[in-house]
C-alpha positions in Angstrom: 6.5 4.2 31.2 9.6 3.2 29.3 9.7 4.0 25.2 11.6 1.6 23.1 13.3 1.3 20.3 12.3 -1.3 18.3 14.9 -2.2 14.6 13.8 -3.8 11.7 14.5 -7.5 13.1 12.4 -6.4 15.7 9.8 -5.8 13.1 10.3 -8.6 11.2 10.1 -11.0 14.3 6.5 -9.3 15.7 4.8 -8.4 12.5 3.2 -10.7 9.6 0.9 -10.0 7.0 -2.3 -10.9 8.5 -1.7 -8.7 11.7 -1.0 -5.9 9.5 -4.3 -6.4 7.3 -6.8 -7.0 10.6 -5.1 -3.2 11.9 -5.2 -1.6 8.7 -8.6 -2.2 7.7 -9.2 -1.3 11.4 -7.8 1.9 10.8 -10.1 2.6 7.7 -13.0 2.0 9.4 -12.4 4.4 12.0 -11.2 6.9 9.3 -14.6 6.7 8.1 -16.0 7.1 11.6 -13.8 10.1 11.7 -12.6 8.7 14.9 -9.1 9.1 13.6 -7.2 12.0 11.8 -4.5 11.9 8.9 -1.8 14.6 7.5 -0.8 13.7 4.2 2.8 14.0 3.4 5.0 17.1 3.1 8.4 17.1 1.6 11.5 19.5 2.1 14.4 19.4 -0.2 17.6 19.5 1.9 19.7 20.0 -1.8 22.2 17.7 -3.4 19.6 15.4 -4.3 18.1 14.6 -0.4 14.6 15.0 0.8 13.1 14.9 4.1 9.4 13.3 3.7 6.8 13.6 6.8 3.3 12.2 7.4 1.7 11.6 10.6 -2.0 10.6 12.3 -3.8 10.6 14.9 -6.3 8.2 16.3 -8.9 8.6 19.4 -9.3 4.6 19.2 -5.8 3.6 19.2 -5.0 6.5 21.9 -2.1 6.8 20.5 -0.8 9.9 17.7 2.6 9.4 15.6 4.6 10.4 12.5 6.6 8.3 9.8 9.6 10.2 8.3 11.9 9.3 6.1 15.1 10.9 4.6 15.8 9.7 0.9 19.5 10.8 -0.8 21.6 8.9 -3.0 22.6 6.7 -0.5 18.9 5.6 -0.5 16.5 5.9 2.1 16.1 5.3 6.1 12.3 4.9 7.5 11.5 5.7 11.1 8.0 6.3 12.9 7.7 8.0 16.1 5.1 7.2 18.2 3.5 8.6 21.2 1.1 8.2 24.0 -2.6 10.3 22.7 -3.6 11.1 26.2 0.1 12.2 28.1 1.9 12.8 24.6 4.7 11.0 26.7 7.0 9.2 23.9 5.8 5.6 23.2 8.6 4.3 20.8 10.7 4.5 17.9 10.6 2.1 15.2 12.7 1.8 12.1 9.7 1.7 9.5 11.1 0.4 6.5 9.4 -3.1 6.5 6.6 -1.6 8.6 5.9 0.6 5.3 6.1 -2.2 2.8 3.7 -4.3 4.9 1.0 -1.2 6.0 1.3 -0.9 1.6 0.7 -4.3 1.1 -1.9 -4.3 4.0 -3.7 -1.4 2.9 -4.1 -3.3 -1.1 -5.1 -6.7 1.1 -8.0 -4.7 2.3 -9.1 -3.2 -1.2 -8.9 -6.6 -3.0 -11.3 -8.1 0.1 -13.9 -5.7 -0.6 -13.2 -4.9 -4.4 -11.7 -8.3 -6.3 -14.2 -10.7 -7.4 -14.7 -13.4 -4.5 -13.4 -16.3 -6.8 -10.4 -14.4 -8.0 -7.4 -16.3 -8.4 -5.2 -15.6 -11.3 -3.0 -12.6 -10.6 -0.5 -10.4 -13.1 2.3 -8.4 -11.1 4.2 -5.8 -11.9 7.5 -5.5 -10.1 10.1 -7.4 -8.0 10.9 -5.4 -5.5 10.1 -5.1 -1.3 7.1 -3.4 -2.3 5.9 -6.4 -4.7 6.8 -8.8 -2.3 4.5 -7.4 0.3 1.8 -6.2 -2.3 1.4 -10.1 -3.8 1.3 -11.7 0.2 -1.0 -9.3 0.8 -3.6 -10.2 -2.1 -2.5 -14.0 -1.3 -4.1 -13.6 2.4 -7.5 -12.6 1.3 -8.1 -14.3 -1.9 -7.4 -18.1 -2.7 -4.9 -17.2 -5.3 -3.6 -20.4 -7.8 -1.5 -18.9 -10.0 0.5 -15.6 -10.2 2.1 -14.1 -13.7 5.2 -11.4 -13.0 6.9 -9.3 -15.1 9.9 -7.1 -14.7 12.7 -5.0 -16.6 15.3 -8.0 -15.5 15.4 -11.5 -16.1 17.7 -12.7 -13.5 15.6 -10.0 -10.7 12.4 -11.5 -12.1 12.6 -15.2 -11.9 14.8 -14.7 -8.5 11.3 -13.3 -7.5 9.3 -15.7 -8.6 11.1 -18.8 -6.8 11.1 -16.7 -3.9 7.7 -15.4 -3.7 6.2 -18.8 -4.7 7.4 -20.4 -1.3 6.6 -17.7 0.3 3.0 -17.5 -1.1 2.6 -21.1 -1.4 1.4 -20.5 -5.0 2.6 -21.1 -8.5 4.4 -17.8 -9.4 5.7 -17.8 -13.1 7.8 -15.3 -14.8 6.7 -13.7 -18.3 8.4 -12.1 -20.9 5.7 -9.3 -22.5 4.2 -6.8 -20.3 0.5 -7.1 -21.7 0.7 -10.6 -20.8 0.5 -10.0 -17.4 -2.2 -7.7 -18.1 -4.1 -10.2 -19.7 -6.8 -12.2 -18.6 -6.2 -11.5 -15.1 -8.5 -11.6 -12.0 -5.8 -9.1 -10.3 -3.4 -6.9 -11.4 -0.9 -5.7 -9.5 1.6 -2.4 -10.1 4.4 -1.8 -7.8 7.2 -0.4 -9.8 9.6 2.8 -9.9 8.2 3.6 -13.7 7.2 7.1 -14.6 5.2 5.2 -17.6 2.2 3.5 -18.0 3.4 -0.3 -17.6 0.8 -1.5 -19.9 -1.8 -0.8 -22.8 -5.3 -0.6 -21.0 -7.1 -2.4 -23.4 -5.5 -5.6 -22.4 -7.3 -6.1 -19.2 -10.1 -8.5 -18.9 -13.5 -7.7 -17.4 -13.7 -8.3 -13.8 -10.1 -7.4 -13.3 -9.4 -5.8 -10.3 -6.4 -3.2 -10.1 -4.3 -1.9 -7.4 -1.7 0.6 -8.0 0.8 1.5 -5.6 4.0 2.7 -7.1 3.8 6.0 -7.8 3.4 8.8 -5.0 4.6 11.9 -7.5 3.1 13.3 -10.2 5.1 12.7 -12.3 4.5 9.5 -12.5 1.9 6.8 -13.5 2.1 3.3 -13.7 -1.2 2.7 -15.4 -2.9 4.4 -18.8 -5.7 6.8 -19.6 -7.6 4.0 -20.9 -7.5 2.0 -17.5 -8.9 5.1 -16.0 -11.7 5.0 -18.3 -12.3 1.6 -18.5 -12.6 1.1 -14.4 -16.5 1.0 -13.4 -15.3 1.6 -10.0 -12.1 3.9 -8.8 -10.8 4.2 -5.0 -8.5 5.7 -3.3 -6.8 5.7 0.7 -7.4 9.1 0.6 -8.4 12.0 -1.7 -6.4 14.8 0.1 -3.4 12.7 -0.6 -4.0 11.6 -4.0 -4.5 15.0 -5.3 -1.5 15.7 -3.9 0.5 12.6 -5.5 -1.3 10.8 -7.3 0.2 10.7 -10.6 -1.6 8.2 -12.3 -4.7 10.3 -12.4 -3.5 13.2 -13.9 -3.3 12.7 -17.6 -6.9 11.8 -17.1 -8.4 14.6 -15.2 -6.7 16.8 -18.1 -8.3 15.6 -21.0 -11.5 15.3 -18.8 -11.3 11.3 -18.6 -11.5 11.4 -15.0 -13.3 14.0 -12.4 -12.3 13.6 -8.6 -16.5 13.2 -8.0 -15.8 9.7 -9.6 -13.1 9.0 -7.2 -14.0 6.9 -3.5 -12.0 6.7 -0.4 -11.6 3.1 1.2 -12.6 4.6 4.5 -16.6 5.0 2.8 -16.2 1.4 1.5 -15.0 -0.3 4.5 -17.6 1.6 6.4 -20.0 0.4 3.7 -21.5 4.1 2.6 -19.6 3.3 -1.1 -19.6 0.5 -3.0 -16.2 -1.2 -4.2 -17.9 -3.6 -6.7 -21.5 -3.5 -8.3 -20.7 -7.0 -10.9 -18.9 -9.5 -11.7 -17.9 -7.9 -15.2 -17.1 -4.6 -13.2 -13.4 -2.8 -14.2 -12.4 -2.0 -10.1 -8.9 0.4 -9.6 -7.8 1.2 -6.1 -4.7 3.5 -5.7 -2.7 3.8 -2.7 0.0 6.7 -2.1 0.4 5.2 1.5 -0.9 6.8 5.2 0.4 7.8 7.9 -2.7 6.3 9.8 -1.7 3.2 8.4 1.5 3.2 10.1 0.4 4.1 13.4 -2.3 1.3 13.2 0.2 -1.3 12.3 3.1 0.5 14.6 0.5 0.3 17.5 0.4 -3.3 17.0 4.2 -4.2 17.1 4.8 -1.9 20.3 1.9 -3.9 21.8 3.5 -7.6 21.1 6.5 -5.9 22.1 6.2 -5.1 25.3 4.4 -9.4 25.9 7.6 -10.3 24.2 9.7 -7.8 25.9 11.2 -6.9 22.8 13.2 -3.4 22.5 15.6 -1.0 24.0 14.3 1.3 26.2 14.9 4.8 25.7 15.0 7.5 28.4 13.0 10.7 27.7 
């Protein structure tokens, strides 16, 4: 068997959003079977301001184990994920992961807003215009019948750019606002996916019934959302609790004043597998916060190698 090497117009050509949902909710549900295993991420500083970031899974159904890493540096950042066969551990492939990551993101919030948002949600606030934005608010588009989607960001130009993009994209009215709460506000869904190392908005403004999901932040030192969101949310989950504790910045001002104990906290895996609840009411406050999985990427990376090799898509690689 041949690996390949597979770039990101590979990716982009064999992955959409709906592929990416269908493995990643896959993946949770064998997560909660514990039919698969994940390794949160490590870091190593390499000095003068570059990192080397590691996660990796494993998954008995997939047959197949991998790792994503990434170097970041002030040149920015370049995404790869290894993957190789579970039963030989003969190398499979090697993707460049960088959309692969935004869309396993985006695909991993698709899958809390189908068991966790309201089923007649359809307003949406978002916060940010980046990648990670783009893939978040396509994501929440492909499981809910969304009609209308409010954006804010720092810049004007960045921010209504964003909003003629993602509303042909989407196929929905995206708007952009100028005040943060608004886009809090009365919403059915809120969604974070920003750089900030500041809550992005006052708490109090959300509606009942809102659903949250909060992806930017995977330090922590940072946090994206307030104490008073923590408090007000009826229902808070997580991708994974070893990760979150680990980088999960938005729940720490909370767990220090005692707003917030980790008992309160669920893992998708138990509401996918149905053992937790992600929504009691209609009137229920629901946060889910993602700091991203390695298992999500080998889910969605087994899926591109697998339309690769029908399309005969790739370079092959000897080993």
């Amino acid at each position: 068997m041949t690996a390949l090497y597979l770039t990101e117009d590979d990716v982009a050509w064999l992955l959409d959003m709906e592929t990416a949902i269908e493995a990643v909710e896959e993946s949770f549900r064998q997560l909660g079977s514990e039919r698969a295993d994940n390794q949160p991420r490590r870091r190593v500083d390499g000095g003068n301001g570059t990192k080397l970031h590691v996660l990796s899974a494993g998954a008995e159904y997939l047959g197949y184990v991998g790792y994503k890493a990434y170097v970041t540096s002030r040149a920015g950042a370049r995404f790869q994920f290894g993957l190789y066969d579970g039963r030989t551990g003969q190398p499979a492939a090697l993707i460049e992961a960088n959309l692969l990551g935004q869309m396993r993101t985006g695909a991993a919030s698709g899958v809390a807003t189908k068991y966790m948002a309201r089923p007649d949600a359809k307003i949406v606030g978002c916060f940010g215009t980046g990648f990670q934005a783009r893939a978040q608010l396509k994501a929440v588009c492909s499981v809910r019948r969304i009609e209308r989607v409010e954006v804010y960001g720092r810049h004007d130009d960045r921010r209504q750019a964003f909003s003629d993009e993602m509303s042909e994209f989407c196929n929905v009215p995206v708007v952009p606002v100028h005040s943060p709460e608004d886009v809090a506000a009365e919403k059915d869904i809120v969604i974070c996916a920003t750089s900030s190392h500041v809550p992005l908005f006052d708490g109090h403004a959300l509606a009942e019934g809102t659903h949250i999901n909060v992806i930017g932040s995977n330090y922590l030192s940072k946090a994206e959302i307030d104490v008073t969101t923590i408090r007000r949310a009826d229902h808070i989950v997580c991708d994974s609790l070893d990760a979150c504790k680990l980088e999960a910045g938005d729940f720490v001002p909370a767990i220090e004043d005692g707003s917030l104990d980790w008992s309160r906290v669920h893992e998708l895996a138990d509401v996918v597998h149905g053992r937790e609840t992600g929504r009691a009411h209609s009137e229920d406050i629901t946060l889910f916060k993602s700091v991203g999985l390695a298992l999500e990427d080998l889910a969605v990376a087994v899926r591109i190698l697998e339309k690769a090799k029908i399309e005969g898509i790739g370079l092959a690689l000897p080993y």
